[in-house]
C-alpha positions as CSV (number, residue, x, y, z in Angstrom):
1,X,-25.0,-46.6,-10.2
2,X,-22.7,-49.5,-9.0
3,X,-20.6,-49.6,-5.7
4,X,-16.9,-49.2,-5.6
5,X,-14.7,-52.1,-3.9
6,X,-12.1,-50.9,-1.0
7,X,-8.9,-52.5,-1.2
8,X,-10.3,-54.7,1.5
9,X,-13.0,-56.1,-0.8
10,X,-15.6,-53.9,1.2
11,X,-18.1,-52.6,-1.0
12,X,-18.6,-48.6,-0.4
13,X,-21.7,-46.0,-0.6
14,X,-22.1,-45.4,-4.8
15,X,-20.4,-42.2,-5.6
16,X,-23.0,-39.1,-4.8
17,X,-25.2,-41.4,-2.5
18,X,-24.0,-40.3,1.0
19,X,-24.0,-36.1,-0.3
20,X,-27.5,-36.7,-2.0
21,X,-28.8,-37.9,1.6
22,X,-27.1,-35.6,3.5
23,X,-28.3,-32.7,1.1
24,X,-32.0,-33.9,0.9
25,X,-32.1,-34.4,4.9
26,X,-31.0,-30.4,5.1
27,X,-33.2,-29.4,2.5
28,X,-36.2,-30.8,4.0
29,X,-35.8,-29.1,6.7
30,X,-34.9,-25.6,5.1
31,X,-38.2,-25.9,3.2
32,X,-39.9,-26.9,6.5
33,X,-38.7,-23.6,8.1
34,X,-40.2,-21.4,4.8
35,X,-43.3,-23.1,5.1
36,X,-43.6,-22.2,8.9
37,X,-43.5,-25.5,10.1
38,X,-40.9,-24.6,12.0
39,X,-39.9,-21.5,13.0
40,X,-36.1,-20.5,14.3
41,X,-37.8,-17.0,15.3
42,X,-40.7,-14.8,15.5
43,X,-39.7,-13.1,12.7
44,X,-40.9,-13.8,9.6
45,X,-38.3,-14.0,6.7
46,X,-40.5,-15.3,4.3
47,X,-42.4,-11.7,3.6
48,X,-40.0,-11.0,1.0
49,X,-41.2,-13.7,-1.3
50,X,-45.0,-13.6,-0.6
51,X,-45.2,-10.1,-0.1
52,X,-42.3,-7.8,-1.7
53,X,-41.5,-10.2,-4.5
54,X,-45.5,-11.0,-5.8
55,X,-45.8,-7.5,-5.2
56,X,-43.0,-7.0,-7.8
57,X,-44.1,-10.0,-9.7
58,X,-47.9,-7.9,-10.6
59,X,-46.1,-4.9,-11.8
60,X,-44.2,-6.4,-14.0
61,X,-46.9,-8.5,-15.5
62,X,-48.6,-4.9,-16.4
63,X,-45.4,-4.4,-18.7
64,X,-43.0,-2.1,-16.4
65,X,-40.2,-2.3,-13.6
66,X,-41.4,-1.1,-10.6
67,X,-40.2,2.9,-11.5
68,X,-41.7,3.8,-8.4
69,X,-40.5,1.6,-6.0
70,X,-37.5,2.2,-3.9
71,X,-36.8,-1.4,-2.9
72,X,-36.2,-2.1,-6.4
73,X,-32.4,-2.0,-6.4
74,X,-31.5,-5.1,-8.5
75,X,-30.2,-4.9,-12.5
76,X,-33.2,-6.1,-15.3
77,X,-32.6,-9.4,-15.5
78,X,-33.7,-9.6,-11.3
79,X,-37.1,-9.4,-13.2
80,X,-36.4,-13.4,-14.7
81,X,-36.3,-14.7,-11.0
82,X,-39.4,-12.1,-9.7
83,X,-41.7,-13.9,-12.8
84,X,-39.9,-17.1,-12.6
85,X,-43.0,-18.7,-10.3
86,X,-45.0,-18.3,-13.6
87,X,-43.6,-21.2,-15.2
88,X,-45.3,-23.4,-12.1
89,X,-49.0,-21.3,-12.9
90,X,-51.2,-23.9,-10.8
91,X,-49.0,-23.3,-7.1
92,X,-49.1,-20.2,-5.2
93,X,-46.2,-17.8,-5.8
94,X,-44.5,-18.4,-2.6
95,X,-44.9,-22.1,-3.1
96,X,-43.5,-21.8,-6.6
97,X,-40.8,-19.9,-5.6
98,X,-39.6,-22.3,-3.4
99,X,-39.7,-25.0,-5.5
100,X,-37.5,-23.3,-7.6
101,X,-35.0,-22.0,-5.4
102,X,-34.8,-25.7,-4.3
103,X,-34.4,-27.0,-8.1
104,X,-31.7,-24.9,-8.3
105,X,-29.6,-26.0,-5.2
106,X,-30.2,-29.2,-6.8
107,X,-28.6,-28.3,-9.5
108,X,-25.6,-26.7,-7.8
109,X,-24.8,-29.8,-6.3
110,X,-25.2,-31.6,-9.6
111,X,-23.1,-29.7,-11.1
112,X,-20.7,-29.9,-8.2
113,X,-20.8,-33.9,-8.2
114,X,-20.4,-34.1,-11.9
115,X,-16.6,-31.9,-11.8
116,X,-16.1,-34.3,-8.9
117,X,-15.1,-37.1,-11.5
118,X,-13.0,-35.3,-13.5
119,X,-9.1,-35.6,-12.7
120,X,-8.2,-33.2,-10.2
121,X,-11.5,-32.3,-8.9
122,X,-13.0,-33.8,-5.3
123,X,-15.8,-34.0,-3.6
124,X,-14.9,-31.5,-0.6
125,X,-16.5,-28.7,-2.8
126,X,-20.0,-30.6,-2.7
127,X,-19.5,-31.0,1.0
128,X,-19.2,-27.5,1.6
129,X,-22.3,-26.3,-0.4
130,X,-24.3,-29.3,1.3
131,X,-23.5,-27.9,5.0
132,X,-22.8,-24.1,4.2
133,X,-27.0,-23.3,2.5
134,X,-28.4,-24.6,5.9
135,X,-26.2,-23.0,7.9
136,X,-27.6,-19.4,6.5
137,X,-31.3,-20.4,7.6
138,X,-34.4,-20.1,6.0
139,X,-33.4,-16.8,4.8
140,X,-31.5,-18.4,1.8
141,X,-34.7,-19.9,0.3
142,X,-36.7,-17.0,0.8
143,X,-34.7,-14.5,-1.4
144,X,-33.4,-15.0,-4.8
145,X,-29.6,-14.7,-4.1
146,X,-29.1,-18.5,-4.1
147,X,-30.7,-18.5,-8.0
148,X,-27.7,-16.3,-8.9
149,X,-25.2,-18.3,-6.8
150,X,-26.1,-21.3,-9.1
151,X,-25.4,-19.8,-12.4
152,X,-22.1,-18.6,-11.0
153,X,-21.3,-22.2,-9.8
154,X,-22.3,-22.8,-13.6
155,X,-19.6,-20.2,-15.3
156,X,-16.6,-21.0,-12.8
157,X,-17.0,-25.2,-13.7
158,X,-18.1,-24.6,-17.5
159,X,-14.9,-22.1,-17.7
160,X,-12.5,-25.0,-16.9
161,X,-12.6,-25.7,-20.7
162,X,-15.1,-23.5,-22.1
163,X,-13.8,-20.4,-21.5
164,X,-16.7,-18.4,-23.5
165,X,-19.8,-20.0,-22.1
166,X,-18.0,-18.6,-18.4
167,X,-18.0,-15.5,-20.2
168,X,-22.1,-15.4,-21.5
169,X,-23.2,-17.0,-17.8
170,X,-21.4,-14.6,-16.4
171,X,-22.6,-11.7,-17.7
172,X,-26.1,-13.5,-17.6
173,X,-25.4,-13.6,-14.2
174,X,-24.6,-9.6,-13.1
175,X,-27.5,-8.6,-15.1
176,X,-29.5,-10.7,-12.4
177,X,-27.4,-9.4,-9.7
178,X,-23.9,-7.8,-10.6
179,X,-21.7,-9.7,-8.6
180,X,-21.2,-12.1,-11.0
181,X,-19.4,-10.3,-13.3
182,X,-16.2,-11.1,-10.8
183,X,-16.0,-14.5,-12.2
184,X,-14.3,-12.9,-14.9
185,X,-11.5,-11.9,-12.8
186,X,-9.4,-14.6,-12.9
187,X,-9.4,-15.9,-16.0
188,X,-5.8,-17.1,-17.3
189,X,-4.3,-14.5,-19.6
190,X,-3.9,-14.6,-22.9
191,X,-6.6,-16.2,-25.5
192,X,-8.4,-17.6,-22.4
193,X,-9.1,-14.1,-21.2
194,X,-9.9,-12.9,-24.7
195,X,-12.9,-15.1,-25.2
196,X,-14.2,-15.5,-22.1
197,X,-14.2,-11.0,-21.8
198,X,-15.2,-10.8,-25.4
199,X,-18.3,-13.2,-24.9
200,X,-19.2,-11.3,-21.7
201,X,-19.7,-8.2,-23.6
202,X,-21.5,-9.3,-26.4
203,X,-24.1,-10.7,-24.1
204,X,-24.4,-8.1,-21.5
205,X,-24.7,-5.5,-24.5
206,X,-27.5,-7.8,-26.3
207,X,-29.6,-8.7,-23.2
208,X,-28.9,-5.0,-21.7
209,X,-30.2,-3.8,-24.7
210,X,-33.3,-6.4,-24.9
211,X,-34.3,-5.8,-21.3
212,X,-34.2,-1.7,-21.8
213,X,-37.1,-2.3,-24.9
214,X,-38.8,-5.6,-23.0
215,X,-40.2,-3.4,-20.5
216,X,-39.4,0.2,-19.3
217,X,-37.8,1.5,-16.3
218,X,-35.0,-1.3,-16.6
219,X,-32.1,0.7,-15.4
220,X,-34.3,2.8,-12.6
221,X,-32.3,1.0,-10.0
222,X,-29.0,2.7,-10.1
223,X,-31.1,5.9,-8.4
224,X,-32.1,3.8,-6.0
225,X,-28.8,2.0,-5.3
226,X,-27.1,5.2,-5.3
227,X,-29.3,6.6,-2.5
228,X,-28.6,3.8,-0.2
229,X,-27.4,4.4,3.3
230,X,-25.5,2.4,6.2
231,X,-26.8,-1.1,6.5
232,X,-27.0,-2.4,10.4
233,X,-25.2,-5.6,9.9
234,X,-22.2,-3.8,7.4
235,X,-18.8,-3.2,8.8
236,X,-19.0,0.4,9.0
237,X,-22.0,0.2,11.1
238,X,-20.3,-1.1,13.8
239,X,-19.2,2.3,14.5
240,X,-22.6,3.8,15.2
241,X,-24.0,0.4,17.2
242,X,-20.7,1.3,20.0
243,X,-21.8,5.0,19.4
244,X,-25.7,4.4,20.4
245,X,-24.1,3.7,24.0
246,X,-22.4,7.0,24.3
247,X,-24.9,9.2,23.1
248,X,-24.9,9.5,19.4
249,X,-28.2,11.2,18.4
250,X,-28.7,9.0,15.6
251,X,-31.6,6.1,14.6
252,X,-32.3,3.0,13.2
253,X,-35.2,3.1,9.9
254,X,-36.7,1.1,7.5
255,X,-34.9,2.9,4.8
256,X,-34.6,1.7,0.6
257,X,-35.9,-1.5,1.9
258,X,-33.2,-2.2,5.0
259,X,-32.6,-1.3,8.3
260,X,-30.4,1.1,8.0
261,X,-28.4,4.1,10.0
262,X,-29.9,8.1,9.8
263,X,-27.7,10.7,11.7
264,X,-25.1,12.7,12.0
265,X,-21.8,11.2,10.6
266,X,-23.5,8.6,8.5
267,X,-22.7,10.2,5.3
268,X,-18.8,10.4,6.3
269,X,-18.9,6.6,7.6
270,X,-20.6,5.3,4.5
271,X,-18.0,7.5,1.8
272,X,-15.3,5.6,3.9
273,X,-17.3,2.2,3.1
274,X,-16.7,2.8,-0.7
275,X,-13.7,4.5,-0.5
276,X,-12.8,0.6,1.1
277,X,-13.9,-0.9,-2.3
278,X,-12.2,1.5,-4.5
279,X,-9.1,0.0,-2.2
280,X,-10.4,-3.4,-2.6
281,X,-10.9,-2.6,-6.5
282,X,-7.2,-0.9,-6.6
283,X,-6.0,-4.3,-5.1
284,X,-7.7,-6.4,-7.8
285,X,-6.2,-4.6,-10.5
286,X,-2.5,-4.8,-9.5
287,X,-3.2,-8.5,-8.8
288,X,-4.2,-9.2,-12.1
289,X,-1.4,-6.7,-13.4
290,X,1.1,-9.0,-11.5
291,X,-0.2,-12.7,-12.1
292,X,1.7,-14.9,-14.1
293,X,0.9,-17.9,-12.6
294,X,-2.3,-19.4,-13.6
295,X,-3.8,-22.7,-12.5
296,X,-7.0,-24.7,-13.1
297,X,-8.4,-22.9,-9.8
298,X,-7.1,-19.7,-10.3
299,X,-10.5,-18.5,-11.7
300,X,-12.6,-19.5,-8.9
301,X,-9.9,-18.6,-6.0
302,X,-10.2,-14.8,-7.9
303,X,-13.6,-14.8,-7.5
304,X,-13.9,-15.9,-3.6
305,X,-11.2,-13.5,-3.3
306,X,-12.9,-10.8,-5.3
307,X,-16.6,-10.9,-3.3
308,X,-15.4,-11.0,-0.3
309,X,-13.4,-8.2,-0.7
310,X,-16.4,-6.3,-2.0
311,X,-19.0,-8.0,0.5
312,X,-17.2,-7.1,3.5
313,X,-16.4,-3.3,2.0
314,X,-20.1,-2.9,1.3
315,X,-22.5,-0.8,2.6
316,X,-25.2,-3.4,3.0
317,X,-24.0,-7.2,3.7
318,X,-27.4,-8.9,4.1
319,X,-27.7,-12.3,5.2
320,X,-28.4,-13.6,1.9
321,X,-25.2,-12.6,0.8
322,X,-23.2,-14.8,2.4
323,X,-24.6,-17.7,0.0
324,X,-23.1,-16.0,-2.8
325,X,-19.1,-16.6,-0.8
326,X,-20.7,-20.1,-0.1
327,X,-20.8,-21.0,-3.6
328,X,-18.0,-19.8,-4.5
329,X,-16.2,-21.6,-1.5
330,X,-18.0,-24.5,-2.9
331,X,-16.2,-24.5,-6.7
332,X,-12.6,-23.5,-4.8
333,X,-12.7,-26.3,-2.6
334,X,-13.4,-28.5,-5.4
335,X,-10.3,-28.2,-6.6
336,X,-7.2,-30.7,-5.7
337,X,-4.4,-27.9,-4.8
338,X,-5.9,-24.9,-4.0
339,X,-5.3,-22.8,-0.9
340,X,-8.5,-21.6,0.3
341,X,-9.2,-24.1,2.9
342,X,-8.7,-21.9,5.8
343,X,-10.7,-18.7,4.4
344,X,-13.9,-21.4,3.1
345,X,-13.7,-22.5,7.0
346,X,-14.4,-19.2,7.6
347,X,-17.1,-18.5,5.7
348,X,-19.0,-21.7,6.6
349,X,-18.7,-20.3,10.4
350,X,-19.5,-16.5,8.9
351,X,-22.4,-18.0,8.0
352,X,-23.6,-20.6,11.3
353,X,-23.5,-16.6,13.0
354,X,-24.8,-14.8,9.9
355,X,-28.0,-17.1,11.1
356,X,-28.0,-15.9,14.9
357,X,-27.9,-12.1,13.7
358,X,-30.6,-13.1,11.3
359,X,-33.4,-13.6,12.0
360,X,-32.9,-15.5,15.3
361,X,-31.7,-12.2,17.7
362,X,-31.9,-9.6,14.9
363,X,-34.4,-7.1,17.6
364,X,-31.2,-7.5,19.8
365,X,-28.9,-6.1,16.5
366,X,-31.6,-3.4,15.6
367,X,-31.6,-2.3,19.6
368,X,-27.9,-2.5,19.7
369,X,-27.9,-4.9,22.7
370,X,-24.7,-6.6,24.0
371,X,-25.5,-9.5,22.3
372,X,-26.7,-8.1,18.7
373,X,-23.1,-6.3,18.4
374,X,-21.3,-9.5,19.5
375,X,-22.5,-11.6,16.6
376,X,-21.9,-8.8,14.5
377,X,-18.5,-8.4,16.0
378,X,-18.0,-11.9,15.3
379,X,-19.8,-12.3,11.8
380,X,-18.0,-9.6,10.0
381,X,-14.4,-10.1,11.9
382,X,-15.1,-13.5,10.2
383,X,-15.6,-12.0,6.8
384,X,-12.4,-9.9,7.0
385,X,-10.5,-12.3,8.1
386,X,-11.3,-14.6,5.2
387,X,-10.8,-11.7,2.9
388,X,-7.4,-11.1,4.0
389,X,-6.2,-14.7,4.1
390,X,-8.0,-15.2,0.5
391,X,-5.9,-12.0,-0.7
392,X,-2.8,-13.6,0.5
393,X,-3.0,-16.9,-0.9
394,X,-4.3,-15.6,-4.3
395,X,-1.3,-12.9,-4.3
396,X,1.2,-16.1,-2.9
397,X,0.1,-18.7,-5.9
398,X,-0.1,-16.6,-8.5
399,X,2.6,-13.8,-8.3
400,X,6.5,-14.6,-9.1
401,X,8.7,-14.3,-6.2
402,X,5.6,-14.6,-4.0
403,X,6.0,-18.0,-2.6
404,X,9.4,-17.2,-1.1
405,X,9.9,-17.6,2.5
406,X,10.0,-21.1,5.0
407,X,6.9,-22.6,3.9
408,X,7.6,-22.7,-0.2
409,X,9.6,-26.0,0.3
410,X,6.7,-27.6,2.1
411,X,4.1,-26.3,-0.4
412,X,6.2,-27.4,-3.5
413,X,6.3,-31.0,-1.9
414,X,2.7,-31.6,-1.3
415,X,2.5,-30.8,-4.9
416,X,0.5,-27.7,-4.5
417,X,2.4,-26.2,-7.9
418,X,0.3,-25.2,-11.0
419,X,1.0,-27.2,-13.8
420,X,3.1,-25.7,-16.3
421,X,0.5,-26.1,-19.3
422,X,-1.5,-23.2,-17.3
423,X,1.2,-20.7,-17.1
């Protein structure tokens, strides 16, 4: 790879060095933290991997899904990433695992770097997926979220110009872990949106099917999902952690494989959680109802838009989750023209405090101290400010009359218009 010249006749870094470094440096030290040679905490986030996950990965070697197993809550194809250690058979699982999970960071920022040298695509996106993994901690190599964030990466850049192979990863993708399937969101009207939806189906249907007569039990998680209660760290259960002080009879329990709230008013709290997504859903819909304007980022602006709508509406926002908005941050960022600068900033802080709460002072979240509700406080007023300026920007550049008001003229003159050819 050969130097470029500055105008000055100064020779610069080769394109992808100075990211490559920067990545590497914060990837050694991520792996570093998961193989306890340092540790941010006393609490060990690693367990899922060498203890939930191999426990997982043995069942399913006998030829079933876990049917008995509560903490299973993930679609069939969660089973690929469980067994995917197997394809390294002489490391330990953990180790494997790791490995893995790093390969496919790697690959992220491959990918990443390689739109970088197409015409209208930068580097900023590469940036933000370089500094935005290690923000989240070890936590993001030690589950298999980040595995599902690449393959979304993967449909959002392939859908540029291949609007069908969007449409397969992405339905590859929310049978590993449903979110995935929001990628689909955005895609322009019209042919576009034909191939991309119709290739979607026909792949969720085959490898839905193929996964229900691989093994049994494949669809046992929606019981389990269904059953779940008020995370700690969600939105709503900010409610109960100010209610703990005033004398709310309630308590904090392992429960479906999360901390989560038991006790009176729960139930009512948590309905109002997903009665928030049916909003968020509601939204969604009249947005794509009333878009006309379509751009090369549209797709990936829809997406960010889309998970953090449903993210910060959930019941449950783990840590791990906030790799998935990283991602996606990642791809919007790459491209020249988009307005998501502002909510992606927020994110990237969401998830430098996503790290305090977890695992650093999470016995100070699970106690309800001062300082456990502060981060939270902080960490999801993040979230929902990003989802609201993300609505608004996606609503601005893509619905007619929209971009009225005193800032149009400016936005028209930085050249922030879609071209015509994507209308």
């Amino acid at each position: 790879m050969t130097g470029r010249r500055a105008p000055t006749g100064v020779r610069l870094l080769p394109y992808g060095l100075l990211p490559c470094a920067a990545w590497a440096l914060t990837r050694a030290a991520l792996l570093l933290c998961v193989f306890g040679v340092f540790t941010l905490s006393d609490l060990d986030v690693t367990v899922d991997v060498s203890v939930i996950y191999r426990g997982w990965y043995d069942v399913l070697l006998t030829g079933t899904y876990p049917l008995h197993d509560v903490t299973w809550q993930y679609p069939p194809g969660a089973a690929l990433a469980v067994l995917s250690p197997a394809l390294l058979p002489f490391w330990e699982y953990a180790s494997a695992f790791y490995a893995l999970v790093l390969l496919c960071d790697a690959l992220v920022l491959g990918l990443l770097l390689y739109a970088g040298r197409r015409p209208g695509i930068r580097a900023a996106g590469a940036w933000v997926w370089i500094v935005g993994v290690p923000l989240l901690g070890p936590t993001v190599y030690a589950r298999y979220d980040l595995m599902v964030t690449a393959v979304a990466v993967a449909a959002l850049l392939a859908g540029v110009r291949h609007p069908r192979v969007l449409g397969v990863l992405a339905a590859f993708g929310a049978l590993l872990k449903v979110w995935p399937a929001l990628v689909l969101v955005g895609v322009r009207r019209g042919r576009p949106t034909r191939a991309a939806w119709s290739a979607a189906a026909l792949t969720a249907a085959g490898l839905g099917v193929g996964f229900a007569l691989w093994m049994p039990g494949a669809y046992a998680f929606l019981a389990f999902q269904r059953d779940r209660g008020l995370e700690i760290e969600s939105l709503g259960a900010l409610y109960f952690h100010l209610a703990r002080h005033v004398g709310w009879e309630g308590r904090v329990e392992l429960h479906y494989g999360s901390m989560e709230f038991l006790g009176p008013h729960v139930e009512p709290v948590s309905v109002l959680a997903l009665g928030l997504a049916v909003v968020a859903l509601g939204w969604l819909l009249v947005w794509r109802l009333r878009a006309r304007t379509f751009a090369t980022h549209t797709p990936a602006q829809a997406a960010f838009t889309a998970v953090l709508l449903f993210t910060t509406t959930s019941r449950v926002i783990s840590p791990q989750y906030v790799v998935w908005l990283v991602g996606l941050a990642a791809v919007c960022l790459a491209f020249r023209g988009g307005g998501m600068v502002r909510p992606a900033v927020l994110v990237l802080v969401a998830a430098g405090v996503t790290v305090l709460e977890f695992p650093v002072y999470f016995a100070e979240v699970v106690a309800s101290d001062a300082w456990g509700v502060t981060l939270l406080f902080v960490r999801n007023g993040l979230l929902v400010a990003a989802s609201l300026l993300a609505a608004r920007e996606l609503w601005r550049e893509t619905v007619p009359g929209a971009r009225s008001g005193p800032g149009a003229g400016a936005r028209a003159a930085r050249g922030d218009q879609p071209s015509r050819a994507l209308r």
